[in-house]
SEDRENSE-820757 format. One record per residue: y, x, z of N, C-alpha, C in turn; residue in one letter; residue number from 0. Coordinates in nm, 4 decimals, always signed. Example, Ala and Ser with C-alpha at 12.3 -4.5 7.8 and 13.67 -1.06 7.14 Angstrom:
      n.yy      n.xx      n.zz     ca.yy     ca.xx     ca.zz      c.yy      c.xx      c.zz  residuo  num
   -0.5690   +1.3190   +0.7800   -0.4500   +1.2300   +0.7800   -0.3300   +1.3200   +0.7800        A    0
   -0.2250   +1.2850   +0.7080   -0.1060   +1.3670   +0.7140   +0.0030   +1.2900   +0.7870        S    1
***
This chain:
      n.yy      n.xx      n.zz     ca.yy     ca.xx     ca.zz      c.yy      c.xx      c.zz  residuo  num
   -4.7977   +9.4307   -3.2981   -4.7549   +9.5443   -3.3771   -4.8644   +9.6502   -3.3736        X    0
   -4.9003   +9.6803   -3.5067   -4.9800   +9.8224   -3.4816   -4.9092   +9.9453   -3.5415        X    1
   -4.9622  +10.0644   -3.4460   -4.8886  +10.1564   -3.4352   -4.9242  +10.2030   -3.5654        X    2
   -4.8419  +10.2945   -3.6900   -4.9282  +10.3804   -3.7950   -5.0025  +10.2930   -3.8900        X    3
   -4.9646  +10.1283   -3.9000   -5.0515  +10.0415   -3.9808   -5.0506  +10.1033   -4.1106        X    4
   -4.9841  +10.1602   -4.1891   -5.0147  +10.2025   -4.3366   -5.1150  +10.3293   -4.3495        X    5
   -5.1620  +10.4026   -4.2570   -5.2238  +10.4778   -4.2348   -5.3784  +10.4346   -4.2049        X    6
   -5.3513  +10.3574   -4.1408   -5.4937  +10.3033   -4.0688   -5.5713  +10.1718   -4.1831        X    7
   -5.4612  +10.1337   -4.2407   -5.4937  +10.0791   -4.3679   -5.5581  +10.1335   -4.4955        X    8
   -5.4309  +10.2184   -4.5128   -5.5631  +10.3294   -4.5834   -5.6304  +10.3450   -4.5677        X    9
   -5.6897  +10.3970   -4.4763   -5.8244  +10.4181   -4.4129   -5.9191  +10.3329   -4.4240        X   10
   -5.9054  +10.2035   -4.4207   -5.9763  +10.1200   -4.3918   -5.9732  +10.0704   -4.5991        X   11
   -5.9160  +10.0473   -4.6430   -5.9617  +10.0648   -4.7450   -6.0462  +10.1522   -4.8173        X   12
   -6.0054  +10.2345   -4.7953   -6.0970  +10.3569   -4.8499   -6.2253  +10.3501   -4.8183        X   13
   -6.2519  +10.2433   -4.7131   -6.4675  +10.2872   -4.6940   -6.4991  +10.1201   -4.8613        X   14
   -6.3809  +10.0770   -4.9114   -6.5168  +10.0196   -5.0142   -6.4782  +10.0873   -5.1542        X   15
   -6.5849  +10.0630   -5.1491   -6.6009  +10.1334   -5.3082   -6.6151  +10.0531   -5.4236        X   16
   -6.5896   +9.9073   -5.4056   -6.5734   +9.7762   -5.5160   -6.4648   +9.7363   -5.4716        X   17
   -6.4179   +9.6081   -5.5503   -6.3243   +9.5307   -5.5392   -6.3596   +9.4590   -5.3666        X   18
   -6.2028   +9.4274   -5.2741   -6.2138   +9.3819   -5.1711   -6.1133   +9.2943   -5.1579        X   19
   -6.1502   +9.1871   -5.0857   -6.0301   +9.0603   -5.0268   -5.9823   +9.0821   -4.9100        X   20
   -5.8416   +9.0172   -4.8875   -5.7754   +9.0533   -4.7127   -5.8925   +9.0560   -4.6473        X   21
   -6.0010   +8.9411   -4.6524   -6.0631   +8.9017   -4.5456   -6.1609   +9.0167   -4.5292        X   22
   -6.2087   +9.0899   -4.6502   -6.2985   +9.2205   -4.6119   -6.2183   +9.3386   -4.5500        X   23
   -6.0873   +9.2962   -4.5773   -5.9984   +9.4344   -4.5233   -6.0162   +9.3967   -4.3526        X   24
   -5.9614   +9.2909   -4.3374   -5.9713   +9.2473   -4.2147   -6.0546   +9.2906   -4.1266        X   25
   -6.2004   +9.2342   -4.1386   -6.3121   +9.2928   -4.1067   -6.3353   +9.3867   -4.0786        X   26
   -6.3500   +9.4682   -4.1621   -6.3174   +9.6547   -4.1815   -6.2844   +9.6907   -4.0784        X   27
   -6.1112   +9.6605   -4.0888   -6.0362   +9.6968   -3.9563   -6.0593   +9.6505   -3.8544        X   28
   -6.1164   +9.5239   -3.7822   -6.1574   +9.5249   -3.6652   -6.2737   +9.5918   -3.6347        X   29
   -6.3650   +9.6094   -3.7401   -6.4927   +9.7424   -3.6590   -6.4446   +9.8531   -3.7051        X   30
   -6.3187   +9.9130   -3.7377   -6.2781  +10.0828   -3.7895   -6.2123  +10.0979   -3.6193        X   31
   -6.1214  +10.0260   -3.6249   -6.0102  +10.0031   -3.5096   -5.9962   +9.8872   -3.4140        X   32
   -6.1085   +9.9330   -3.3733   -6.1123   +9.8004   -3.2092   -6.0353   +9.7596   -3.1082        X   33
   -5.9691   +9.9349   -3.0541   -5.8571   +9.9277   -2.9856   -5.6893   +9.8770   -3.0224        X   34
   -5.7089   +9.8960   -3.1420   -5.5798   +9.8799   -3.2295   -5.6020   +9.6640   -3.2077        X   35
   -5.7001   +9.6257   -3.2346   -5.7431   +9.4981   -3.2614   -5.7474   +9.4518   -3.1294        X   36
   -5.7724   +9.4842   -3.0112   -5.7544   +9.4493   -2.8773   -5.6020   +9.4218   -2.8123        X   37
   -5.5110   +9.5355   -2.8637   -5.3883   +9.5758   -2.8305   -5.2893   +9.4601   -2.8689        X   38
   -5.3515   +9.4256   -3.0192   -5.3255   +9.2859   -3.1232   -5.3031   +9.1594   -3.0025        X   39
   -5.4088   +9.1666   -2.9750   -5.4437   +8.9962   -2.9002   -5.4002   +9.0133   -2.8179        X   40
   -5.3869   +9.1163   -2.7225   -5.3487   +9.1203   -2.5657   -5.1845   +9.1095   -2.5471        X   41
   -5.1373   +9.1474   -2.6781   -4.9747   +9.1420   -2.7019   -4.9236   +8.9669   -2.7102        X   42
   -5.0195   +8.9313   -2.8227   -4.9797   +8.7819   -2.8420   -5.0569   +8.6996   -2.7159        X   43
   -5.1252   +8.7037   -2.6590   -5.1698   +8.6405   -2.4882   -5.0204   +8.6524   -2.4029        X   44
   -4.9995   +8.7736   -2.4157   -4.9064   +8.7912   -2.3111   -4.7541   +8.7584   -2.3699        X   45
   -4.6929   +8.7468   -2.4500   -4.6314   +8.6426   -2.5081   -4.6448   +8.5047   -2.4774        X   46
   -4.7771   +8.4525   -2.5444   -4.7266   +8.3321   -2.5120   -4.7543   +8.2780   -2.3263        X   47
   -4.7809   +8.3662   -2.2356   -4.7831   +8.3303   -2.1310   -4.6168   +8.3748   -2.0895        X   48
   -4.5414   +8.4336   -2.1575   -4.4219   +8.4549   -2.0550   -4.3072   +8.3265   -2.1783        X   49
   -4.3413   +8.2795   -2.2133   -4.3021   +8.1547   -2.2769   -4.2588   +8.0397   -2.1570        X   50
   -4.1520   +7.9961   -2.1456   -4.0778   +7.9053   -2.0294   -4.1048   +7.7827   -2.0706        X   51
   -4.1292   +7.7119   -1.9857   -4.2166   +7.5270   -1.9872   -4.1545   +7.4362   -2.0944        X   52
   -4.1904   +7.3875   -2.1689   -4.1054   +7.3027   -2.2750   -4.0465   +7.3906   -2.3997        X   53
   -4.0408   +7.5375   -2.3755   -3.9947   +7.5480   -2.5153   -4.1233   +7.6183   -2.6079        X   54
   -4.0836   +7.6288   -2.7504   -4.2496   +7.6126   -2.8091   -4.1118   +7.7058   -2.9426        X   55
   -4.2290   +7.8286   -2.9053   -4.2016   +7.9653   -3.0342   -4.3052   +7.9487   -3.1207        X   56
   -4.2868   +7.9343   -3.2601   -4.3960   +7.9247   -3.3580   -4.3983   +8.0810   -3.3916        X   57
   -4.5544   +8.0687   -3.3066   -4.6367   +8.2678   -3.3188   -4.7651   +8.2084   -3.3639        X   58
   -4.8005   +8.3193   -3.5300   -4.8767   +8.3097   -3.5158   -5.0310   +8.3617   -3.4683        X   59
   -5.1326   +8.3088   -3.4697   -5.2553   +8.3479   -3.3651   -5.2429   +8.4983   -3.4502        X   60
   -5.3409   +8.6139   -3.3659   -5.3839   +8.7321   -3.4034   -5.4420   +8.7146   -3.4916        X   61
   -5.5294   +8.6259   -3.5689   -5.6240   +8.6701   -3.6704   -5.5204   +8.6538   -3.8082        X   62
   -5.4398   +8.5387   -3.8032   -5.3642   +8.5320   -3.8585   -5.2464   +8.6054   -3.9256        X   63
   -5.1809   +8.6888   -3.7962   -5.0886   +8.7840   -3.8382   -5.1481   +8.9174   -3.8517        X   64
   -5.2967   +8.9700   -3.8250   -5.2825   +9.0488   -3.8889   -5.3487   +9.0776   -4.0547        X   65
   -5.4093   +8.8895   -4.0796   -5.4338   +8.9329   -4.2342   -5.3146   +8.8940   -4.2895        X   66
   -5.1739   +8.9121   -4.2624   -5.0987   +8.8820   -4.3150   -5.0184   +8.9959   -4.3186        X   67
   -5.0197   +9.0797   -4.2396   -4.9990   +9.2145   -4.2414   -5.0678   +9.2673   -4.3023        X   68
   -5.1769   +9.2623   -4.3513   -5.2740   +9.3124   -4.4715   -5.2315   +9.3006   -4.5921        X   69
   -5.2233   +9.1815   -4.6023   -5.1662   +9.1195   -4.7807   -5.0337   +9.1618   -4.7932        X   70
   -4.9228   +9.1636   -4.6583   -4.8188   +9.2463   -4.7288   -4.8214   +9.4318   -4.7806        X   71
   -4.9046   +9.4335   -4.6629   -4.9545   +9.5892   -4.7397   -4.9981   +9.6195   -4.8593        X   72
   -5.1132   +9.5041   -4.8514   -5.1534   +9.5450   -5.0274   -5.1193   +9.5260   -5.1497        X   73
   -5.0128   +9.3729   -5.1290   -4.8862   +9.3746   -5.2161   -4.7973   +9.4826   -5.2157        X   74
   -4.7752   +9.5541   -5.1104   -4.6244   +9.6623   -5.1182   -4.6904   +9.7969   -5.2298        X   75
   -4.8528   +9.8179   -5.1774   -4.8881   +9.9254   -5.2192   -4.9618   +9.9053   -5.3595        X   76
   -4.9782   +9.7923   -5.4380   -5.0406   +9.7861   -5.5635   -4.9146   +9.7677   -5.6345        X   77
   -4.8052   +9.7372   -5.6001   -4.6459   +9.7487   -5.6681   -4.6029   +9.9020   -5.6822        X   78
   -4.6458   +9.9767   -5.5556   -4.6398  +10.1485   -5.5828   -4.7084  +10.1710   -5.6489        X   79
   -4.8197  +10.1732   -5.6542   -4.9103  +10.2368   -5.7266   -4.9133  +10.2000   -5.9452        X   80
   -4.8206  +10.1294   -5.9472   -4.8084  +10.0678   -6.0817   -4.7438  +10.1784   -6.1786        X   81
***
């Protein structure tokens, strides 16, 4: 979970000045917000270590959920912005 993600999204959009893909948003945000991107992984580590022997939670990896948290952002906010 990141704290303020529509905020920090903004933000992180706002440094391009052309057209951009999740994957440049992505990017972005791990060198805008490092700590935010640390906090990411160290959450899902520690998850799946308190996970009990034999049972299996489909999580997905950090890089994963958070360009997916991206694309729902930028779907929610190009539907506002219409």
């Amino acid at each position: 979970m990141i704290i303020n993600q529509d905020e920090k999204f903004s933000k992180t959009i706002a440094t391009f000045e052309e057209t951009y893909q999740v994957q440049d948003v992505f990017n972005k945000f791990i060198e805008l917000f490092p700590d935010d991107w640390k906090y990411h992984k160290i959450a899902y580590s520690k998850f799946n270590r308190s996970k009990q022997f034999g049972r299996t939670i489909p999580l997905p990896k950090p890089e994963v959920s958070l360009k997916k948290m991206i694309h729902v952002w930028m779907l929610k906010n190009k539907k506002a912005s219409k």
